[in-house]
C-alpha positions as CSV (number, residue, x, y, z in Angstrom):
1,X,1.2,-26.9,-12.0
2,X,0.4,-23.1,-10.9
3,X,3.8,-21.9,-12.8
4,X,3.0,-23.5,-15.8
5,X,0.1,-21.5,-17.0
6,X,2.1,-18.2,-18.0
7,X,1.2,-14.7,-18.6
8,X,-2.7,-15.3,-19.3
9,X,-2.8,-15.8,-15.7
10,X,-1.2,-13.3,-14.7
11,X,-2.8,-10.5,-17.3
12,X,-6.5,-12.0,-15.4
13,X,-5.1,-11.7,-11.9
14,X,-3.9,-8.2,-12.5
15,X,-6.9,-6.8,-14.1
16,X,-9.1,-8.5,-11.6
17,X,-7.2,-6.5,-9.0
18,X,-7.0,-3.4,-11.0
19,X,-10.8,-3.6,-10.9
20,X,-10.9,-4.3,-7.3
21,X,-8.4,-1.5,-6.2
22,X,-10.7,0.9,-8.7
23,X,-13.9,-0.5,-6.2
24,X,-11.9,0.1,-3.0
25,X,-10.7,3.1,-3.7
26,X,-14.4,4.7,-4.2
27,X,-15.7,3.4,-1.1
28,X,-13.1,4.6,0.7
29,X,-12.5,8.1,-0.4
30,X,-16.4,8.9,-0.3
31,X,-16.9,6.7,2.9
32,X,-15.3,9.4,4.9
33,X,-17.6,12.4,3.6
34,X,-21.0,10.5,4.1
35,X,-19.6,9.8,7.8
36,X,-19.0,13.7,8.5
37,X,-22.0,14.7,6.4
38,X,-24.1,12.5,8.5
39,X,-22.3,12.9,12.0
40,X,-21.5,16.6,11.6
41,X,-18.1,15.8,14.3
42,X,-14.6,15.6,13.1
43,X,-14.2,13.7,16.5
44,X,-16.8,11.3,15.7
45,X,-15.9,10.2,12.2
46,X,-12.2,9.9,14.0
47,X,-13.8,7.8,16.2
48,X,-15.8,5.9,13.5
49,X,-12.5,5.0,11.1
50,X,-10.8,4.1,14.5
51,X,-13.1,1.4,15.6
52,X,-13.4,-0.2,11.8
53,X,-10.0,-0.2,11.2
54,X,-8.4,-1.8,14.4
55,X,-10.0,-5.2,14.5
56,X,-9.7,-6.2,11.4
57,X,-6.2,-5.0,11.3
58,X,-5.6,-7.2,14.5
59,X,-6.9,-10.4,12.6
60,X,-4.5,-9.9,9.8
61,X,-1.5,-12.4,11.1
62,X,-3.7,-15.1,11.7
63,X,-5.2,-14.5,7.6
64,X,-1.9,-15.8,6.7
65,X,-2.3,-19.2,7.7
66,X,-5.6,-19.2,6.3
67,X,-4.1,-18.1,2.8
68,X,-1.8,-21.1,2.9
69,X,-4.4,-23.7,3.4
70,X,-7.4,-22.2,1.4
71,X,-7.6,-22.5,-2.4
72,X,-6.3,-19.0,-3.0
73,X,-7.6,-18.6,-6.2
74,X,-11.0,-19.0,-4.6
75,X,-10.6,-16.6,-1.9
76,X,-9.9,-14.0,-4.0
77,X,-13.0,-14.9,-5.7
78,X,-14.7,-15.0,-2.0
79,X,-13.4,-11.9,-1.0
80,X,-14.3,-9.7,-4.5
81,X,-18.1,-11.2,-4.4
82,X,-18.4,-11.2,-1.0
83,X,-17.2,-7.1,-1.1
84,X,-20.1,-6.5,-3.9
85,X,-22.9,-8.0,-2.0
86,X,-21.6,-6.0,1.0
87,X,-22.0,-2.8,-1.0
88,X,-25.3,-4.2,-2.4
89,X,-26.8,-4.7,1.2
90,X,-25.8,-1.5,2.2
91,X,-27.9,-0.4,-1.1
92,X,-31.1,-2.0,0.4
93,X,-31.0,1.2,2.9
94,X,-31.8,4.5,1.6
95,X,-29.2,6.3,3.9
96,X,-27.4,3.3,5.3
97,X,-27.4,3.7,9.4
98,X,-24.3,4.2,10.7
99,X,-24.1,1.2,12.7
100,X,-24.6,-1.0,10.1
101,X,-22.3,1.3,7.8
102,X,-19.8,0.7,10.8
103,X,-20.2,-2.8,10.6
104,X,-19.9,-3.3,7.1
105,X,-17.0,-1.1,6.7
106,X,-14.8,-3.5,9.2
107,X,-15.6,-6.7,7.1
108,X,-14.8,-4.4,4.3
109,X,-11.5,-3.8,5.8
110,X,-10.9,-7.4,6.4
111,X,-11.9,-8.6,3.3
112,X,-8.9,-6.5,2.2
113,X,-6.7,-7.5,4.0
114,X,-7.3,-11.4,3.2
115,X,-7.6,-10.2,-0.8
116,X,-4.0,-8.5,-0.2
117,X,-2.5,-11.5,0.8
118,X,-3.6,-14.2,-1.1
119,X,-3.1,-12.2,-4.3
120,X,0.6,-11.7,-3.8
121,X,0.8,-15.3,-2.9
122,X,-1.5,-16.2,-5.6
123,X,1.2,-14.0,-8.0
124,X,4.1,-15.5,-6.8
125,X,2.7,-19.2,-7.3
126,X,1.5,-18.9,-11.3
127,X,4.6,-16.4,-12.2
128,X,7.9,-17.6,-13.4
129,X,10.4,-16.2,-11.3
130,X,12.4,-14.4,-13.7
131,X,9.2,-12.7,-14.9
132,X,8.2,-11.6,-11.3
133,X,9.7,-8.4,-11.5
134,X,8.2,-6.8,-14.7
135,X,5.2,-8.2,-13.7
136,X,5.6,-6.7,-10.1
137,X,6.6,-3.2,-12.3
138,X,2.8,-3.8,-14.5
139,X,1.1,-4.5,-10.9
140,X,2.9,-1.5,-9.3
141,X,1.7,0.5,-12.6
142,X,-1.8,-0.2,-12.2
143,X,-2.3,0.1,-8.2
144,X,-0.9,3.9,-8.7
145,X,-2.8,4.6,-11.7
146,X,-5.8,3.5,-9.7
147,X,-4.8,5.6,-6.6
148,X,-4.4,8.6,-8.6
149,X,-7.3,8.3,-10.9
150,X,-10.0,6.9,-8.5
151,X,-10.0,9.4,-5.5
152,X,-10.5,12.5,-7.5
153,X,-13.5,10.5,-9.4
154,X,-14.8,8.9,-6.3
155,X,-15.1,12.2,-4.9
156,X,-16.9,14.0,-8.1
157,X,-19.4,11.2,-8.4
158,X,-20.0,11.7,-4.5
159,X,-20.7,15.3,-5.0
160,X,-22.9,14.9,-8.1
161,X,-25.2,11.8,-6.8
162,X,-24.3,10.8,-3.7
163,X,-23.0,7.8,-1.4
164,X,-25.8,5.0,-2.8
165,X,-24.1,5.8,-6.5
166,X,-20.7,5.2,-5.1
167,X,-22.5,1.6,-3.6
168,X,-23.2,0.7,-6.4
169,X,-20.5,1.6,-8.4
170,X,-18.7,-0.8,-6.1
171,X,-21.2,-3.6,-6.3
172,X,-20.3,-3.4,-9.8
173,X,-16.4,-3.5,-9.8
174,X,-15.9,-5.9,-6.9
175,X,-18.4,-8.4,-9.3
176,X,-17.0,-7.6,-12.2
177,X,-13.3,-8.4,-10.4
178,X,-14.7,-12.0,-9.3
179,X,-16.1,-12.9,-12.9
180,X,-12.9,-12.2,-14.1
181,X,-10.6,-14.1,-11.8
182,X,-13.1,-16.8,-12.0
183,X,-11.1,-17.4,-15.6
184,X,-7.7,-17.4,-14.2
185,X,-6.4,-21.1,-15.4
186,X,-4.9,-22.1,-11.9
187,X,-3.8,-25.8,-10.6
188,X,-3.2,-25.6,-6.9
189,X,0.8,-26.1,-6.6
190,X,0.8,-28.8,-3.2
191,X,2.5,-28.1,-0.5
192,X,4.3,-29.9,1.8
193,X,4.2,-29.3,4.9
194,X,4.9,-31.3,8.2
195,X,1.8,-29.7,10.2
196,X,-0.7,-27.4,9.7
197,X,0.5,-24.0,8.9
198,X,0.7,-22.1,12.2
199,X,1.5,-18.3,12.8
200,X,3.7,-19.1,15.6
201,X,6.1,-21.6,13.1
202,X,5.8,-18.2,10.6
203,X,7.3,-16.0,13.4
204,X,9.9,-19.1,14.2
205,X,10.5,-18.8,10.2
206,X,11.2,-15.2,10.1
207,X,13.0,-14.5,13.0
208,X,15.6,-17.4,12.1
209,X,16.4,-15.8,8.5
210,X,18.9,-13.0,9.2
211,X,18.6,-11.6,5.6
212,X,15.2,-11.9,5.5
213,X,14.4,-10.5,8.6
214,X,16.9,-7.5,8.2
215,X,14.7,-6.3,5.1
216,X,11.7,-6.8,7.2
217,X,13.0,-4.7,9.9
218,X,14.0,-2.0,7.4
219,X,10.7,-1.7,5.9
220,X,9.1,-1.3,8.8
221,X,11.3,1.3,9.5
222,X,10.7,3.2,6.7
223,X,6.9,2.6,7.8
224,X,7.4,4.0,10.6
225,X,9.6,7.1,9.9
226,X,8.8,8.0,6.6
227,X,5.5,7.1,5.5
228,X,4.1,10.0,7.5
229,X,5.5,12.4,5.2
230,X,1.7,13.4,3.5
231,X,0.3,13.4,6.6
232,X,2.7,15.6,8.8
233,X,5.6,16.9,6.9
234,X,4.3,18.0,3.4
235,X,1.4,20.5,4.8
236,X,4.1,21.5,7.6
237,X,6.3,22.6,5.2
238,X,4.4,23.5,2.4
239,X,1.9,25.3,3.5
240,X,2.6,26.3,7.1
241,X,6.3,27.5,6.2
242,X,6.3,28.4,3.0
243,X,2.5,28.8,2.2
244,X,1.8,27.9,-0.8
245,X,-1.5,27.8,-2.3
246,X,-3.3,24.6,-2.2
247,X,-3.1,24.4,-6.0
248,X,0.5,24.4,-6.2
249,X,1.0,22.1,-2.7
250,X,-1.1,19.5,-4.7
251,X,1.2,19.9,-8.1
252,X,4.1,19.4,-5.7
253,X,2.6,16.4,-4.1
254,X,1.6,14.8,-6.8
255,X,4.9,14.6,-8.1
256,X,6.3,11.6,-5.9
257,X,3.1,9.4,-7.6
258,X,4.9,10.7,-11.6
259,X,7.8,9.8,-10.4
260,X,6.2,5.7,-9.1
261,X,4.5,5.4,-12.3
262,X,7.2,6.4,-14.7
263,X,10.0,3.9,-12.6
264,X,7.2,1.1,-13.2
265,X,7.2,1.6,-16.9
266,X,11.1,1.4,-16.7
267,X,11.0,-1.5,-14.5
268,X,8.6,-3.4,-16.6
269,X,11.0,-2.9,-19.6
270,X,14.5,-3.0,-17.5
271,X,14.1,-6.3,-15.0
272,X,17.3,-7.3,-16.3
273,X,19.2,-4.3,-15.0
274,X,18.7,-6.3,-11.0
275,X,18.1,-3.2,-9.2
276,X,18.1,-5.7,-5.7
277,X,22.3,-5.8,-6.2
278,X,21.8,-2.1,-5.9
279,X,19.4,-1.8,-2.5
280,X,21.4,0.0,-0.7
281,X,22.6,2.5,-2.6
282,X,19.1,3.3,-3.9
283,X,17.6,3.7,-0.3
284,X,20.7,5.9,0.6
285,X,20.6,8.1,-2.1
286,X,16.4,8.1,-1.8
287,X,16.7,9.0,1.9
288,X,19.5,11.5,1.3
289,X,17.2,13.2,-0.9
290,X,14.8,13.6,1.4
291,X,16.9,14.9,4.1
292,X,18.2,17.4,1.9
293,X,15.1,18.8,1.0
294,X,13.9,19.0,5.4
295,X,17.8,20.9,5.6
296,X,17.4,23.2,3.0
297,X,13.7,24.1,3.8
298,X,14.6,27.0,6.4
299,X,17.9,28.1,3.7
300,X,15.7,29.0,1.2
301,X,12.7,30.6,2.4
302,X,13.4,33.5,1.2
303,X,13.5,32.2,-2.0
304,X,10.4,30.1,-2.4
305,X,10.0,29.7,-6.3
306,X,13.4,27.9,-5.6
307,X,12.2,25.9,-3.2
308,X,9.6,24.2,-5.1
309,X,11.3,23.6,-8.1
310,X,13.8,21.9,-6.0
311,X,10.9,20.3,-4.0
312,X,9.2,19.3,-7.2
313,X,12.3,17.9,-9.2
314,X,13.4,15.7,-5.4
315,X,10.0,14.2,-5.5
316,X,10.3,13.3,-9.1
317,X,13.3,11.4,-8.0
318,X,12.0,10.1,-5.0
319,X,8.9,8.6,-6.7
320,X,11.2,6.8,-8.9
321,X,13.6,5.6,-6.8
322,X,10.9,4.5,-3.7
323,X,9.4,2.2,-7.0
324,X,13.0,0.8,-8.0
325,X,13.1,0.0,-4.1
326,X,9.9,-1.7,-3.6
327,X,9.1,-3.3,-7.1
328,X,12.3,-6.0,-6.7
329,X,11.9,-5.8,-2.6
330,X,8.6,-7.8,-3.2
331,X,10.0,-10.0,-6.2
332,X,12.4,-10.7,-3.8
333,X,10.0,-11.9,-0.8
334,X,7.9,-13.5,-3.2
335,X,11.0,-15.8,-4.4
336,X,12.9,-16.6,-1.7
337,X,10.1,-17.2,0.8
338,X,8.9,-20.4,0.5
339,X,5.6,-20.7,-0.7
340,X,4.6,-22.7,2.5
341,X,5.6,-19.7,4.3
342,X,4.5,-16.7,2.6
343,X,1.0,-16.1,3.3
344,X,2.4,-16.1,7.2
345,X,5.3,-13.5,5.9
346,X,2.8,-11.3,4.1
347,X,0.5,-11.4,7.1
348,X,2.8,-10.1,9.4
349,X,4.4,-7.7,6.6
350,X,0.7,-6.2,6.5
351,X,0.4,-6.1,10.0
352,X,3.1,-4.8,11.2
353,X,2.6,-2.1,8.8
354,X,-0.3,-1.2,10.0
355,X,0.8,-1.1,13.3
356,X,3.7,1.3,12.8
357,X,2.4,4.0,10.2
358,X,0.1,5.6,12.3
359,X,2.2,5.6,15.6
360,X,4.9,7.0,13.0
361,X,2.4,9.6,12.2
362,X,1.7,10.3,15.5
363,X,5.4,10.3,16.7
364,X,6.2,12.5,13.8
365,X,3.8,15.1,14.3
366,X,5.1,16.0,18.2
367,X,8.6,15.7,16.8
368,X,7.6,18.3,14.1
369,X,6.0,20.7,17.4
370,X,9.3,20.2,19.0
371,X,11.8,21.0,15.8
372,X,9.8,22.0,13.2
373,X,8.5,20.1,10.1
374,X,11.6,20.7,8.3
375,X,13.9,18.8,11.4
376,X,12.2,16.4,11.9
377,X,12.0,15.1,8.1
378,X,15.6,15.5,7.8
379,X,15.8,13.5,11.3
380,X,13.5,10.7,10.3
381,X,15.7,9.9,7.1
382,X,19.4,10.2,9.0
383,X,17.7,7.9,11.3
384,X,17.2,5.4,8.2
385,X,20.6,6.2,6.4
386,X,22.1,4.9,9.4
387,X,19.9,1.7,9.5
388,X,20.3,1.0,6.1
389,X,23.9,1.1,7.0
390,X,23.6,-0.7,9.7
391,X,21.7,-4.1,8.8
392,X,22.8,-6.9,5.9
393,X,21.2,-6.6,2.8
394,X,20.7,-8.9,0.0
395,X,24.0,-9.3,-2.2
């Protein structure tokens, strides 16, 4: 059965999407540079990212029941080969035109999306439970390693040879991501089901799970009130109010991602410590933190150097703690929803996601006109101190 084959795996399924985060990661951060560079508009390329990533964002609940009756070993295959010869047709052009780009982009975007999914179904099928959450902590490792390293390389190569280099750079890693998960030793576990795996029956599911849907509604929470806080809050306090340089607004910034990756080396070591019993003391005392540093951002103005070393040394801690919240929140989904049931659950997880981040963004950024960036950060994350107190978290 899936479970049975161990940490070989695992190690393939991991590396395949290390590889395919390091392929996404280029397209995407030197996508947006080629679109102003060959539209010229700020409003255009808004209008561009707009349009490819709101249908295949709209598709994403009905992927689920897809994931539960495909082979999903073989759609992550699908998905990573059917990515590169994307990026290789694109190649065929010598400046690809912008409405094939635009085209291309939103299967790229749903490809994704589908590759998300199955893989942390996929994960939870050939991984022992009681392994999940180190492995999770070695997953969560290599996505932020990628995110950090990628970017800033995705952008130099840009600059130094341009967006057919980055194509085929990509071409490369998606193929090289689908040879290697084409090793992964996997034996479909069955699954029994009375009908064929519906969305409406998911929504049925999770609505009727109290736990469950509690942590569902608290994530999208967070979604929606803190995940903003790079977009809207950081440059309004950083550089608006206290204007710092953009040197030393990155150093600050940056610090949140130290703080992921050095929780997931502790988490891969320290699974045994169950940091689920302690959920809600680690989002209160996360949240806490970052209400703190929104109240004292006005108190200390006059003493900036202060101010960032607190800013810095918070966003240590609230790297790390954000990791020791999600890394067992997932291990968690992944073992008590039903394998019948999760690719449904992740869909909607996904989806709803992607729903709420960007009106949180944009509710965010006229609360920040009306109080200030510093107010409305500390009024986001009172508002999820008193949820977290509010719903029933996992014992």
């Amino acid at each position: 059965m899936g479970r049975a084959v161990g940490g070989r795996a695992a190690a393939l399924l991991l590396a395949g999407r290390t590889v395919s985060r390091f392929g996404s990661s280029f397209y995407l951060v030197a996508l947006p540079l080629y679109v102003l560079e060959r539209t010229g508009s700020l409003g255009a390329s808004g209008l561009f990212f707009t349009l490819t990533s709101l249908p295949p964002l709209l598709a994403v609940p009905f992927l689920g029941p897809l994931v539960e009756r495909a082979h999903r070993k073989g759609l992550l295959i699908l998905c990573d080969f059917g990515a590169s010869a994307l990026c290789a047709l694109l190649l065929l052009f010598p400046g690809p035109p912008l409405p094939f780009l635009l085209a291309g982009t939103m299967l790229f975007h749903l490809l994704s999306h589908l590759f998300e999914i199955a893989s942390k179904v996929l994960f939870s099928e050939l991984c022992p439970p009681e392994r999940l959450s180190s492995l999770n902590g070695i997953k969560s490792l290599l996505d932020h390693g990628a995110a950090v390293l990628a970017p800033a390389a995705g952008a130099l190569l840009f600059g130094l040879c341009g967006f057919r280099a980055i194509l085929l750079l990509c071409a490369l890693a998606y193929g090289l991501s689908a040879l290697q998960e084409c090793f992964i030793p996997y034996a479909p576990r069955p699954i029994q089901q009375a009908e064929p795996p519906r969305l409406r029956a998911g929504i049925r599911y999770l609505l009727g799970r109290r736990e469950l849907f509690s942590l569902f509604l608290l994530v999208m929470a967070l979604n929606f009130f803190v995940a903003n806080s790079e977009e809207i809050i950081f440059p309004g306090i950083l550089v608006e109010l206290y204007q710092f340089p953009e040197s030393r607004y990155g150093l600050a910034v940056s610090a949140s991602t130290a703080g992921t990756l050095l929780a997931s080396l502790f988490l891969i070591r320290a699974a045994h410590l169950r940091p689920l019993e302690h959920l809600r003391a680690l989002f209160l005392v996360n949240s806490a933190l970052m209400a703190a540093l929104g109240l004292a951002a006005p108190l200390l103005r006059s003493v900036p150097k202060l101010y960032f070393v607190l800013f810095f040394t918070f966003q240590l801690l609230i790297g790390w703690l954000t990791a020791c919240i999600n890394v067992p929140l997932i291990s968690y989904f992944q073992t008590r929803v039903p394998l019948e049931q999760q690719g449904r659950f992740f869909a909607l997880l996904a989806f709803f996601s992607g729903i709420l981040i960007p009106l949180g963004i944009s509710y965010t950024g006229v609360l920040a006109d009306w109080l200030g960036p510093a107010a409305a950060y500390a009024c986001n994350n009172l508002c999820v101190i008193v949820l977290v107190l509010l719903v029933r978290l996992p014992a």
